[in-house]
Residue, then its C-alpha position, 0 to 999 in steps of 0.5 A: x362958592x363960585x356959580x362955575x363950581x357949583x356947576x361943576x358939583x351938578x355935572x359930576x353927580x349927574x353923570x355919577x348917576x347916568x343922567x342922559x347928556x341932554x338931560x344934564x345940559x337943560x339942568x346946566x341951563x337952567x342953572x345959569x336962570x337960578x343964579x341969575x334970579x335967586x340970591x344965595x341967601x334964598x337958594x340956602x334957605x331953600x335947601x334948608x327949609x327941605x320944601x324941596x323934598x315935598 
Protein backbone atom coordinates (compact mmCIF):
# COMPACT_ATOMS: atom_id res chain seq x y z
CA UNK A 1 0.00 0.00 0.00
CA UNK A 2 1.32 3.47 -0.80
CA UNK A 3 2.27 5.89 2.12
CA UNK A 4 -0.49 8.51 0.25
CA UNK A 5 -3.43 6.13 0.91
CA UNK A 6 -2.30 5.28 4.23
CA UNK A 7 -2.71 8.86 4.79
CA UNK A 8 -5.79 9.11 3.07
CA UNK A 9 -7.36 6.18 5.61
CA UNK A 10 -5.93 8.42 8.78
CA UNK A 11 -7.29 11.75 7.33
CA UNK A 12 -10.85 10.17 6.61
CA UNK A 13 -10.90 8.46 10.45
CA UNK A 14 -9.92 11.27 12.05
CA UNK A 15 -12.32 13.64 10.61
CA UNK A 16 -15.16 10.75 11.03
CA UNK A 17 -14.38 11.14 14.76
CA UNK A 18 -14.03 15.30 14.69
CA UNK A 19 -10.27 15.58 15.33
CA UNK A 20 -9.44 19.28 15.45
CA UNK A 21 -7.69 20.15 11.84
CA UNK A 22 -4.64 20.79 13.84
CA UNK A 23 -4.55 17.98 15.48
CA UNK A 24 -5.04 16.03 12.41
CA UNK A 25 -2.10 18.04 10.40
CA UNK A 26 0.49 17.21 13.37
CA UNK A 27 -0.65 13.26 13.15
CA UNK A 28 -0.15 13.98 9.07
CA UNK A 29 3.25 15.23 9.78
CA UNK A 30 4.54 12.83 11.84
CA UNK A 31 3.55 10.33 9.60
CA UNK A 32 5.78 11.42 6.84
CA UNK A 33 8.71 10.70 10.07
CA UNK A 34 7.23 7.15 10.45
CA UNK A 35 7.63 6.27 7.19
CA UNK A 36 10.74 7.79 6.69
CA UNK A 37 11.90 5.78 9.80
CA UNK A 38 10.30 2.34 10.18
CA UNK A 39 10.07 -0.10 7.50
CA UNK A 40 6.88 -1.72 6.82
CA UNK A 41 7.71 -4.80 8.15
CA UNK A 42 8.31 -3.06 11.52
CA UNK A 43 5.34 -1.03 11.55
CA UNK A 44 3.26 -4.52 10.98
CA UNK A 45 4.82 -6.30 13.71
CA UNK A 46 3.99 -3.29 15.75
CA UNK A 47 0.39 -3.27 15.12
CA UNK A 48 0.18 -6.94 15.76
CA UNK A 49 2.02 -7.50 18.69
CA UNK A 50 -0.78 -5.01 20.22
CA UNK A 51 1.91 -3.26 22.36
CA UNK A 52 0.16 -0.27 20.96
CA UNK A 53 -3.00 -0.69 23.08
CA UNK A 54 -0.92 -0.77 26.52
Amino acid sequence: MNNDIIRGYVILAMESLNFPMDVINAVVNELYTQFDTITEYEAQQYYLSGDWKK
